[in-house]
C-alpha positions as CSV (number, residue, x, y, z in Angstrom):
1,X,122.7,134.6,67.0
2,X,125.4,137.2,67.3
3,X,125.7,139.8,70.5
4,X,123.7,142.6,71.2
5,X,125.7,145.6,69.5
6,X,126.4,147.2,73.0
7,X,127.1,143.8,74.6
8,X,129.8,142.9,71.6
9,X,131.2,146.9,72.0
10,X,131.6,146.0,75.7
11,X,133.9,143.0,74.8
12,X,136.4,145.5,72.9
13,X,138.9,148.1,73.8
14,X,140.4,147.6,77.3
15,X,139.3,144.3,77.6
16,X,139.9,142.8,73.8
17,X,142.7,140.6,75.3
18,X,140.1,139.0,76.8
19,X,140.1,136.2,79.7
20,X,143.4,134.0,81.2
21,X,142.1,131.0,82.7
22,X,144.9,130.4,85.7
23,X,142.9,127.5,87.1
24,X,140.3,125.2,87.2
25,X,138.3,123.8,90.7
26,X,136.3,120.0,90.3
27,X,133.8,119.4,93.0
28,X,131.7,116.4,93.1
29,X,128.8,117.2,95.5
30,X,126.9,114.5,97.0
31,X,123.1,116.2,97.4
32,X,120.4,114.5,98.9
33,X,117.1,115.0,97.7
34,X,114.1,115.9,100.1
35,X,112.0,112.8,98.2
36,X,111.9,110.1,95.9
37,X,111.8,111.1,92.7
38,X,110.8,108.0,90.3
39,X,110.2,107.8,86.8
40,X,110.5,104.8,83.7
41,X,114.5,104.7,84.4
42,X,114.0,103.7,88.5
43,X,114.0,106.1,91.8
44,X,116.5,108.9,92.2
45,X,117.1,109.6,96.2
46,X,119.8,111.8,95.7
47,X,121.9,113.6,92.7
48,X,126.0,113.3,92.6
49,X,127.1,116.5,91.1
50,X,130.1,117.5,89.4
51,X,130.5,121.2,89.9
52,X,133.3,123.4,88.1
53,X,134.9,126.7,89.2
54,X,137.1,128.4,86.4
55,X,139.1,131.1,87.9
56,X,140.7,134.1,86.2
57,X,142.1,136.5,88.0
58,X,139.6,137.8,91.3
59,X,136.8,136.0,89.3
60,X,134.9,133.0,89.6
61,X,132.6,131.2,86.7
62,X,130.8,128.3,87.4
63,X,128.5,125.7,85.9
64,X,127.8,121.9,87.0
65,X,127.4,118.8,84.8
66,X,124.4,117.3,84.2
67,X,125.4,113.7,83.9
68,X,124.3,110.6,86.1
69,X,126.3,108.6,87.8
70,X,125.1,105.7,85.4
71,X,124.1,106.0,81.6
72,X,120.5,106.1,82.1
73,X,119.4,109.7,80.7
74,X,122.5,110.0,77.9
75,X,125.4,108.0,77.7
76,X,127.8,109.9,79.4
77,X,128.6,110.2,83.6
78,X,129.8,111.3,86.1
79,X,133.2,109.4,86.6
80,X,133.5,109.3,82.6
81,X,133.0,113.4,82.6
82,X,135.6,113.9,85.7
83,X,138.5,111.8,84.4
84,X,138.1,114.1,80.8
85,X,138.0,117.4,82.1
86,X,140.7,116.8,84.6
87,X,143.0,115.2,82.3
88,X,142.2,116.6,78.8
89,X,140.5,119.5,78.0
90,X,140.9,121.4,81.2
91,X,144.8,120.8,81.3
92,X,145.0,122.4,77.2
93,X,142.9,125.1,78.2
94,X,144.5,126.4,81.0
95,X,147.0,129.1,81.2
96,X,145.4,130.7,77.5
97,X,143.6,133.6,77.0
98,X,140.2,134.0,75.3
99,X,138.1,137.2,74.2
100,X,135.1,135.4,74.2
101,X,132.9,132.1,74.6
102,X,132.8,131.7,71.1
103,X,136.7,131.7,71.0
104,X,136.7,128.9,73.7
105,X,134.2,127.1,71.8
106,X,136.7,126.9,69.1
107,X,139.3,125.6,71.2
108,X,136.5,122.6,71.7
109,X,135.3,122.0,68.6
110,X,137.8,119.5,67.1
111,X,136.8,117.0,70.1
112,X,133.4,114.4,69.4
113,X,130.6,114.3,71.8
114,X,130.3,114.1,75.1
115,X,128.5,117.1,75.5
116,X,127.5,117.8,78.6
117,X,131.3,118.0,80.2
118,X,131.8,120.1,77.2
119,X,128.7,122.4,78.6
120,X,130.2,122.3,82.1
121,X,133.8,124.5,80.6
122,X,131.4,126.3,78.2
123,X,128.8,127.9,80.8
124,X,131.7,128.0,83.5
125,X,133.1,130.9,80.8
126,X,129.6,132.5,79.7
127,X,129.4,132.9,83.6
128,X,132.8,134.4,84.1
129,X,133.1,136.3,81.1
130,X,129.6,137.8,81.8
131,X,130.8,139.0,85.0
132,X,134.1,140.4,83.3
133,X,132.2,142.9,81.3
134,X,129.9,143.6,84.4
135,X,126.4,142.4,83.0
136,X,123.9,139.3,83.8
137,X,124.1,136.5,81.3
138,X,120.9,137.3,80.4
139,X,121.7,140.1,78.5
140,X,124.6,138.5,77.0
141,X,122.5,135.5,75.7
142,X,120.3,138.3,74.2
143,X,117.3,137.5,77.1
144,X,114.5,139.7,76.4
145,X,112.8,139.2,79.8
146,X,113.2,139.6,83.6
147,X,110.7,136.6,84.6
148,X,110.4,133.4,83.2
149,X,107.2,131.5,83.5
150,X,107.6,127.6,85.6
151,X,106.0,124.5,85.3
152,X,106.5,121.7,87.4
153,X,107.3,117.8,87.0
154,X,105.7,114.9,89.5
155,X,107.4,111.9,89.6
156,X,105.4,108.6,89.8
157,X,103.7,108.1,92.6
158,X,102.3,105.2,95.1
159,X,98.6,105.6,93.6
160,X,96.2,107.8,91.0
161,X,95.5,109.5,94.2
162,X,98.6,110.6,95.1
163,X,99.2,112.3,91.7
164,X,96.0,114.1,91.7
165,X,97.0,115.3,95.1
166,X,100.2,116.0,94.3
167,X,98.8,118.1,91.3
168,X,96.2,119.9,93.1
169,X,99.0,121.3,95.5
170,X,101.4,122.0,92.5
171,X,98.6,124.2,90.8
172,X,97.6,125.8,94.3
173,X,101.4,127.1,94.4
174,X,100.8,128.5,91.2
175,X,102.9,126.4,88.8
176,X,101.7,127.2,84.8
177,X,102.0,123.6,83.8
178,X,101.9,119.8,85.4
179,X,104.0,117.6,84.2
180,X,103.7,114.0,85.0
181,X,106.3,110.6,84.5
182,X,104.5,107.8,82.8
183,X,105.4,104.1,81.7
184,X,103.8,101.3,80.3
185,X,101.1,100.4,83.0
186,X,101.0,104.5,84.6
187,X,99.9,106.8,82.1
188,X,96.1,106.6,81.1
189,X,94.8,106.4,85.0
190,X,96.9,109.1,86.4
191,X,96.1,111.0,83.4
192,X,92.9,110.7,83.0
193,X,92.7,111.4,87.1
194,X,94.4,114.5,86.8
195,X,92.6,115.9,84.0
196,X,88.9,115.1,85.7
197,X,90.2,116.7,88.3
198,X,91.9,119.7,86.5
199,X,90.1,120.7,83.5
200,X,91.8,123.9,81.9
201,X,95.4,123.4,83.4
202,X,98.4,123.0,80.8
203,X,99.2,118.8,81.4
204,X,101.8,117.2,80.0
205,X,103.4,113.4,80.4
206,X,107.2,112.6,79.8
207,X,107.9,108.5,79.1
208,X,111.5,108.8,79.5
209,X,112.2,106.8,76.5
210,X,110.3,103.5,77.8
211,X,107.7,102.7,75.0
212,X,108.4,101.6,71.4
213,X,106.2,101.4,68.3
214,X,104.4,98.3,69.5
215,X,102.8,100.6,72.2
216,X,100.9,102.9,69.8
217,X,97.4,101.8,71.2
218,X,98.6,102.9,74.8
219,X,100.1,106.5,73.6
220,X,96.8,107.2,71.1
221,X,94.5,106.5,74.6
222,X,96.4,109.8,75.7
223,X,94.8,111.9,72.7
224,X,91.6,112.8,74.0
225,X,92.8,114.5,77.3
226,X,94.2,117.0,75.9
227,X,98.0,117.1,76.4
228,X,100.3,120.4,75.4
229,X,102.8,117.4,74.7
230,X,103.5,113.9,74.9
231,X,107.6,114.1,75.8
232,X,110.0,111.4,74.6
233,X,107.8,108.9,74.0
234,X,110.7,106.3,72.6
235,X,114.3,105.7,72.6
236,X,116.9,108.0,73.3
237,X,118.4,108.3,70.0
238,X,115.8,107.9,68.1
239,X,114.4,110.2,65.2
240,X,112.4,108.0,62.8
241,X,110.1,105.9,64.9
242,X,109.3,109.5,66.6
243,X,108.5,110.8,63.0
244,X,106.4,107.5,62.4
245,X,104.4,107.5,65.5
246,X,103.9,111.4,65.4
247,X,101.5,110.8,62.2
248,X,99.2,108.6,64.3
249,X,99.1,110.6,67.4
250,X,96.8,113.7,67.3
251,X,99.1,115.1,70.7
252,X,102.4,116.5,70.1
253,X,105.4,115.2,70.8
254,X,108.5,116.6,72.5
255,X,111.6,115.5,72.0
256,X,114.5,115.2,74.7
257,X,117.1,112.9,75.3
258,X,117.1,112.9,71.1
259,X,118.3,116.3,70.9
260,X,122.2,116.5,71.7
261,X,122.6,119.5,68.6
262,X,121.5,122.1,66.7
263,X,122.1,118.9,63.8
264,X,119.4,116.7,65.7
265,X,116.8,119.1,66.2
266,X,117.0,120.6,62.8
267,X,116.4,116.6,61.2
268,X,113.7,116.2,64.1
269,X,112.1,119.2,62.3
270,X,112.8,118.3,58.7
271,X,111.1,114.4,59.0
272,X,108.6,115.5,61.6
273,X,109.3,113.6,64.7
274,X,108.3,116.1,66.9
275,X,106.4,119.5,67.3
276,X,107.9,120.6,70.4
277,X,111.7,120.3,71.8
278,X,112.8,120.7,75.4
279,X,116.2,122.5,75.5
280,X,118.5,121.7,77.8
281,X,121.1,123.8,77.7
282,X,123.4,121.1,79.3
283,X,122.5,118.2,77.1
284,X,123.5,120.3,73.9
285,X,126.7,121.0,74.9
286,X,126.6,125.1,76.3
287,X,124.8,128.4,76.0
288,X,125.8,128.3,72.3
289,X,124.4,125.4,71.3
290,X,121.5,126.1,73.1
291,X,121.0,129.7,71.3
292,X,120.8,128.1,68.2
293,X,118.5,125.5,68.6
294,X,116.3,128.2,69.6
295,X,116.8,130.2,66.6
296,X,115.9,127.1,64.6
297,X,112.6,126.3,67.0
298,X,111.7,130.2,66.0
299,X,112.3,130.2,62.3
300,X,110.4,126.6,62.1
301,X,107.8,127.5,64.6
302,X,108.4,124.6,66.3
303,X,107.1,125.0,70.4
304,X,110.3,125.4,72.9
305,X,111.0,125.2,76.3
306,X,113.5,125.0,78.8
307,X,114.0,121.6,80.4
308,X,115.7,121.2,84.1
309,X,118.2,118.2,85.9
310,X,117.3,118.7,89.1
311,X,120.0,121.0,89.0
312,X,121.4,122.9,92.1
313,X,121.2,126.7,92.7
314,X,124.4,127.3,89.5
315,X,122.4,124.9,87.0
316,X,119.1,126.3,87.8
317,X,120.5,130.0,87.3
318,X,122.1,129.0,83.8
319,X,118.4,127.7,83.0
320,X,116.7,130.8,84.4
321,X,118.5,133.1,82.1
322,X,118.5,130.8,78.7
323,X,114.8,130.6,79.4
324,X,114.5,134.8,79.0
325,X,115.4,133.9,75.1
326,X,112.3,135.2,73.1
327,X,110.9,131.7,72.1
328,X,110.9,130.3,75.2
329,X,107.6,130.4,75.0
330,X,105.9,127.4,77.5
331,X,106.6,127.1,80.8
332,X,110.1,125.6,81.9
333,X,111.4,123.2,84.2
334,X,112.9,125.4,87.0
335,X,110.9,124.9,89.9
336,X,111.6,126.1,93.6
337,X,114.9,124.8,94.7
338,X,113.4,124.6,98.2
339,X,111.5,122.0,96.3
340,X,114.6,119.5,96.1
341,X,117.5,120.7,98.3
342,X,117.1,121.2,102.2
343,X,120.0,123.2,101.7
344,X,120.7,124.4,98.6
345,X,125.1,125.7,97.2
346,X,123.6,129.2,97.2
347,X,123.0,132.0,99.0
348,X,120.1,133.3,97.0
349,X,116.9,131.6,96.9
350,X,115.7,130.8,93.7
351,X,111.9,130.5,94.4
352,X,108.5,130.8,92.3
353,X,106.2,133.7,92.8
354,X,103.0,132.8,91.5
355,X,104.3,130.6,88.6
356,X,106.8,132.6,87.6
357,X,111.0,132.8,88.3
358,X,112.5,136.4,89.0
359,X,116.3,136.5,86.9
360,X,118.9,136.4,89.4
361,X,120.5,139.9,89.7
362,X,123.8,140.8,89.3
363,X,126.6,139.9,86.5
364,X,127.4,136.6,85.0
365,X,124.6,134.3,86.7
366,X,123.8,136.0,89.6
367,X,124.3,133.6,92.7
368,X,126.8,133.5,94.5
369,X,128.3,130.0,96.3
370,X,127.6,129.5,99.9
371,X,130.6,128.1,101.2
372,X,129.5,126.8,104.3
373,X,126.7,124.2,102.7
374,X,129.2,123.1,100.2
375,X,132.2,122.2,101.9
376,X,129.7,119.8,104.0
377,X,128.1,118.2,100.6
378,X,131.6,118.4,98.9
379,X,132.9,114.3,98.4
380,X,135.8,115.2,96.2
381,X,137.9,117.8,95.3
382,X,140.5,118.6,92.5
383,X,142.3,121.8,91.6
384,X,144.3,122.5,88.7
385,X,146.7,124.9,87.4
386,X,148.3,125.9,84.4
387,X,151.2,123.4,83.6
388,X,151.0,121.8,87.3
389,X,150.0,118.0,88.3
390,X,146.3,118.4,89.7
391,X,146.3,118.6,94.0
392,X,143.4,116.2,94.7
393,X,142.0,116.7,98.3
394,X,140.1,113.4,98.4
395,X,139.3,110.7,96.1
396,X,135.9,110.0,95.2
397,X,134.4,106.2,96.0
398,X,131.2,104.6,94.7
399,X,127.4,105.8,95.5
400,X,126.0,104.5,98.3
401,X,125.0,100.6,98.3
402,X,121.2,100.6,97.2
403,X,120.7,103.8,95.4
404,X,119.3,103.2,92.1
405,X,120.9,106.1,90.6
């Protein structure tokens, strides 16, 4: 997917030398979560959240990573994600200039893997480079809408009751679709609860990777309630036994964690292990990435949505604007941030109206940083210049004793 024409005229002429990055800010933000939020991998109380500023000139860009502290989602973390960009890529990319993301991209592409510090850099420049010609990201992406429509995701809860509850409330705020965490032992009760309950609303169920082939009989029992999607059903870097189990399972499966490129989803398509992919833009490594997978969904009419973190405020806006992409067709994960954060790194709410998400306004993403809330949430922080030795205010320690993630 190439520019808009306007958009690409925009990036010529007076501003065709394009973008020096003088320096580079690394947060980690320790943000506690207003509830438990459990699903196959264990309980999540709070999210540790490595934020990046890229600086050029009077402007800011940011993105955060969407890596745990542990390998439980993908393989890659948060200490693992810090100690590359601050002493690798970060330190060869300051001090250059670049016209546009795709020139940056270059700059990455020699370097395997590890994705989602590579998205961190990448959407830090879609943001800053956005707001350098003066436009949302949106229209840069080549967004075609102003609203996106939301969906909402319930962790496991104490009882069947509890999710139903939890449900009815979610679809009395409006949310488009209900999205509940299974495992072996919750997934047949709570759905089946849900659906009595709910008829006609859009249910889904995401397994987090916890079943295998031997569990067929379990993930069949979901057919006959009549799921939008069954969601990463089996292991995290798996392909076949998805195509295999997909020929015995009338719902469709989404893949996730399986997805790290435009490579992976276009075998998913080819061998059939899935009918329905949830983007993240942060697991595929950046905006670009993330534009074509969705090309490929479109051409192979393959289902597509945009899948969430529990990002803050900056994550949440990068999502919100990928999701205006034409095929983003189902509702997304980018839900109230009221609904995680007491106190959210922004100064614009980012809330849902009746099951849908306004676009931020403005250029590049939008929102803007409220200083205040993050200097108190802030555990570490490193800046960096061009050619200088990083100034590190504080070092970062170990998560809390007893969190599970």
């Amino acid at each position: 997917m190439s520019l808009p024409a306007d958009l690409a005229e925009l990036s010529t002429g007076a501003k065709s030398s394009g973008l020096r990055l003088d320096s580079a800010e690394l947060r980690v933000l320790d943000m506690p979560m207003r509830f438990d939020f459990e699903t196959s991998f264990g309980v999540q109380r709070r999210r540790f959240v490595p934020l990046l500023t890229l600086r050029s000139g009077d402007l800011e860009g940011y993105a955060e990573g969407v890596m745990d502290h542990l390998p439980l989602y993908r393989e890659e973390t948060v200490p693992g994600a810090l100690a590359l960009l601050e002493g690798q890529w970060l330190p060869r990319l300051l001090g250059r200039h670049f016209v546009t993301p795709e020139a940056l991209a270059q700059a990455l592409a020699p370097y395997r893997g590890n994705r989602m510090a590579r998205a961190m850099i990448e959407m830090a420049f879609w943001d800053l480079w956005a707001k350098h010609l003066g436009v949302p990201l949106w229209q840069v992406l080549g967004g075609v809408r102003t609203r996106v429509p939301v969906g909402i995701s319930l962790g496991i809860q104490a009882s069947v009751q509890a999710t139903t509850d939890l449900a009815t409330r979610a679809i009395e705020d409006g949310y488009q679709r209900v999205k509940l965490k299974i495992k072996p032992g919750w997934d047949e009760r709570p759905v089946a609860a849900v659906r009595e309950a709910h008829p006609q609303i859009q249910l889904t169920v995401d397994a987090n990777s916890a079943y295998s082939l031997t569990d067929v009989a379990a993930l069949q029992a979901l057919d006959p309630y009549r799921l939008k999607y069954l969601e990463q059903p089996l292991a995290f870097d798996d392909l076949v036994d998805h195509a295999a189990l997909q020929t015995q399972l009338q719902t469709p499966i989404c893949l996730d964690e399986s997805v790290t490129s435009l490579q992976d989803a276009r075998k998913a398509l080819v061998i059939g292990a899935g009918r329905v992919i949830n983007l993240k833009v942060g697991r595929v490594g950046g905006h670009l990435e993330a534009r074509r997978i969705h090309d490929l969904t479109l051409a192979h009419g393959a289902a597509l949505w945009c899948g969430g973190m529990m990002e803050t405020g900056i994550g949440r806006a990068h999502n919100i604007h990928l999701s205006t992409l034409e095929h983003f067709t189902l509702p997304g994960d980018t839900a109230s941030a009221s609904r995680y954060w007491q106190h959210d790194i922004i100064r614009e709410p980012l809330e849902v109206d009746q099951g849908w998400m306004a676009v931020p306004d403005g250029p590049g993403i939008g929102v803007t940083l409220d200083h205040n809330t993050l200097k108190r949430v802030t555990r570490s922080c490193r800046t960096l210049h061009a050619g200088v030795t990083p100034h590190i205010d504080e070092l970062p320690d170990q998560p809390p004793s007893g969190e599970v993630y």
